[in-house]
Backbone bond lengths (Angstrom), bond angles and torsions (degrees), N, CA, C in turn:
res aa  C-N    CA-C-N  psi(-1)  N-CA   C-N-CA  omega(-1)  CA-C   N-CA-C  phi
1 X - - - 1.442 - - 1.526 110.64 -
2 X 1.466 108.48 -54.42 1.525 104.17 168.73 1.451 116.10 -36.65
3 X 1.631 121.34 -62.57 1.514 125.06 -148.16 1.725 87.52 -69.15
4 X 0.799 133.39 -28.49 1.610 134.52 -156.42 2.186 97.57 -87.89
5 X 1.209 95.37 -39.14 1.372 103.02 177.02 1.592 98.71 -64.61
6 X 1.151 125.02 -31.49 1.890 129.02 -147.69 1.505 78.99 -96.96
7 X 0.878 109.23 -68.79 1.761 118.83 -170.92 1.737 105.72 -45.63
8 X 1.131 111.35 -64.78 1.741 101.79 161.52 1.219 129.13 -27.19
9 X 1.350 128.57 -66.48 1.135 155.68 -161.85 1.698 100.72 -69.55
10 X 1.603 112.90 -55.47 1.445 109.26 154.20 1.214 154.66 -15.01
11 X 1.801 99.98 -60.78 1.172 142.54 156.38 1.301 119.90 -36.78
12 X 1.899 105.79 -72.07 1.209 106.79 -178.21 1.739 124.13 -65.34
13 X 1.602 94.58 -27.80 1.846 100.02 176.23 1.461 120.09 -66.95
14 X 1.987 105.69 -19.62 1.314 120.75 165.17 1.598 118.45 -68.15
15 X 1.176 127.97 -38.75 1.015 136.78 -155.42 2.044 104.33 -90.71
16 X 1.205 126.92 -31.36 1.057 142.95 154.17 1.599 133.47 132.94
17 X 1.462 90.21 42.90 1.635 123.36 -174.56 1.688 97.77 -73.83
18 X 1.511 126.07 -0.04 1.282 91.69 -165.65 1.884 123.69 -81.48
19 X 1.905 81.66 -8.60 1.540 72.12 -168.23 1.829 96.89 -86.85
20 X 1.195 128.24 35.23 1.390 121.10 147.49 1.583 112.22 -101.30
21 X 1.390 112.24 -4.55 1.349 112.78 170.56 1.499 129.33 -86.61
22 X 1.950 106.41 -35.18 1.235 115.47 153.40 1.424 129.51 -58.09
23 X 1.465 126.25 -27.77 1.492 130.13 166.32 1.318 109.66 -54.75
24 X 1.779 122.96 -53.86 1.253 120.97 -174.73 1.578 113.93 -69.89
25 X 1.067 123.44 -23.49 1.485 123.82 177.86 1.746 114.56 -70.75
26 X 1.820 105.44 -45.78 1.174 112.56 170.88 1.585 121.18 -70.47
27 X 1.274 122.90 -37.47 1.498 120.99 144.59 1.581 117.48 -34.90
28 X 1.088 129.19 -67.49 1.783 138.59 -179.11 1.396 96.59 -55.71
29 X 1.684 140.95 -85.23 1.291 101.81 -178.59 1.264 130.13 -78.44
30 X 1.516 137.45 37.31 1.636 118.83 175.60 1.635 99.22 -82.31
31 X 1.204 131.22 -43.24 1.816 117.65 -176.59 1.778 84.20 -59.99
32 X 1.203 136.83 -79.52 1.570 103.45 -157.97 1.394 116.15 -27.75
33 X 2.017 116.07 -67.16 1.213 123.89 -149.78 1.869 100.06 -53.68
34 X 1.471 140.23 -20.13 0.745 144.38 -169.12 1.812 119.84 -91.60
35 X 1.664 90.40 -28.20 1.375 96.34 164.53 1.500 111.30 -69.40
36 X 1.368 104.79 -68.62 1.548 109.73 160.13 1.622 130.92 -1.53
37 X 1.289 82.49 -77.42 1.662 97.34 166.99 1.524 123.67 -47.21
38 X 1.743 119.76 -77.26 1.016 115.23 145.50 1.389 139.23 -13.32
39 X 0.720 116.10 -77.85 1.537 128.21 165.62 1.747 112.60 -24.74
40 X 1.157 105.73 -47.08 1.538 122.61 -174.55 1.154 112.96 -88.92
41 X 1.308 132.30 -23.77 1.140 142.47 156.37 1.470 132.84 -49.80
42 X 1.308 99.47 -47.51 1.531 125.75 -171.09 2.096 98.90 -88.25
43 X 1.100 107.92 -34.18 1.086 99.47 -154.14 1.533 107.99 -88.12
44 X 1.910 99.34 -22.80 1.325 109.44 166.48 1.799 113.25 -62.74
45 X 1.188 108.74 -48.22 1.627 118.78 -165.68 1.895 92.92 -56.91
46 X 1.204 119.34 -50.09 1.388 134.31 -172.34 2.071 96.79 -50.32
47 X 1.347 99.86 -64.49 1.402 111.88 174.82 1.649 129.94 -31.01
48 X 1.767 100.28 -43.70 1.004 131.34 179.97 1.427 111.30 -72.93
49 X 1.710 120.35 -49.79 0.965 132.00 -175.98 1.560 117.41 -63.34
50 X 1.470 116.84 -64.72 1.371 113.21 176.15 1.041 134.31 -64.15
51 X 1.560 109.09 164.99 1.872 102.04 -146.76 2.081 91.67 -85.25
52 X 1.896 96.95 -35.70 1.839 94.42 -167.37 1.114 111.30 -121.51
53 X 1.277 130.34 144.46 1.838 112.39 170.24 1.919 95.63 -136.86
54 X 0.989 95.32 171.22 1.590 103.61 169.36 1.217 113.23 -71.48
55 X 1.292 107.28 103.87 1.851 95.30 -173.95 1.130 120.09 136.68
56 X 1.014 147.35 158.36 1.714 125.79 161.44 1.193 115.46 -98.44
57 X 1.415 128.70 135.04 1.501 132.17 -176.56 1.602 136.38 -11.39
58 X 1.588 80.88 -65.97 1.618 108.93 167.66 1.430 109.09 -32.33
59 X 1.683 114.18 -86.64 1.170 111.04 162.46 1.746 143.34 -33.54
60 X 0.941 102.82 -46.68 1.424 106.44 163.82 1.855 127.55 -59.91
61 X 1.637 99.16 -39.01 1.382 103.62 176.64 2.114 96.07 -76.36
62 X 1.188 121.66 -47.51 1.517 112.19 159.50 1.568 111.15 -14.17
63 X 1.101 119.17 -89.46 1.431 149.07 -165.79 1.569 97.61 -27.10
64 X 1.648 94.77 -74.08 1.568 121.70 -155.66 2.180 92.98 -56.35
65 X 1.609 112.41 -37.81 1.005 82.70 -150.30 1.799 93.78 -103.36
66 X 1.427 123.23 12.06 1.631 132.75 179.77 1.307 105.58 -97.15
67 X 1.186 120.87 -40.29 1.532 127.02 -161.13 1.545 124.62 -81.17
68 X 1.700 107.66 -9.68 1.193 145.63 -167.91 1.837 97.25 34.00
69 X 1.418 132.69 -124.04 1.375 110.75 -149.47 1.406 112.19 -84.33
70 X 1.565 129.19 0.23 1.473 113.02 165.10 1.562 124.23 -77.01
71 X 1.656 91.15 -1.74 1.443 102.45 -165.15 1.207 102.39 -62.77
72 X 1.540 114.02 -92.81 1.389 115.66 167.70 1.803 142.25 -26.80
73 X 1.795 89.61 -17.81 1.707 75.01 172.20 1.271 105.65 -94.53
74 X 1.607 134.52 -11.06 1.342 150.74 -150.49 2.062 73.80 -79.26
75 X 1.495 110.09 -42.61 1.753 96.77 -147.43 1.616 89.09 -98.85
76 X 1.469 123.65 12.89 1.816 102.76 178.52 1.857 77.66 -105.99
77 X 1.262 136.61 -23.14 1.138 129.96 -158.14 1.440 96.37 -85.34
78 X 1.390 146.25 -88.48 1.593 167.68 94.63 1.270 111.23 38.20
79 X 1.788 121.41 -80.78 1.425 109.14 -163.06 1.577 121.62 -101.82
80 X 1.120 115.09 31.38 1.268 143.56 -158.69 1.946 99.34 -103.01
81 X 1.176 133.09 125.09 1.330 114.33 -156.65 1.693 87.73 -105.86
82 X 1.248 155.87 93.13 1.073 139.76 157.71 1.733 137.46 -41.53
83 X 1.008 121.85 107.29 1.594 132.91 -169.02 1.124 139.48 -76.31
């Protein structure tokens, strides 16, 4: 039942179903890519804003904007100087 399910599914990705497959994939990550975004947004403006963080700027704006979403929580968690 599986191989016949796999083999179907084949078929149809053969036949030229994929661009209903690329919609559903691009649907599934747009709330990340938006968290993502967000996330980087906010954390830069934050970056910008405070006077000290652990770290020197430079580096931190590195991080926040290479690392895409661990970046920014690495710098509200870590380089974030609490007062």
């Amino acid at each position: 039942m599986f191989y016949i399910s796999t083999k179907k599914q084949f078929e149809n990705t053969a036949k030229g179903d994929t661009k209903m497959e690329e919609s559903k994939l691009l649907l599934l990550l747009l709330p990340v890519l938006i968290i993502q975004l967000g996330l980087m947004i906010f954390a830069l403006i934050d970056l910008i804003k405070i006077p000290v963080t652990n770290g020197p700027k430079w580096m931190w704006g590195v991080i926040i904007v290479v690392v895409n979403i661990i970046g920014p929580i690495l710098y509200f968690v870590i380089g974030r100087r609490n007062y």
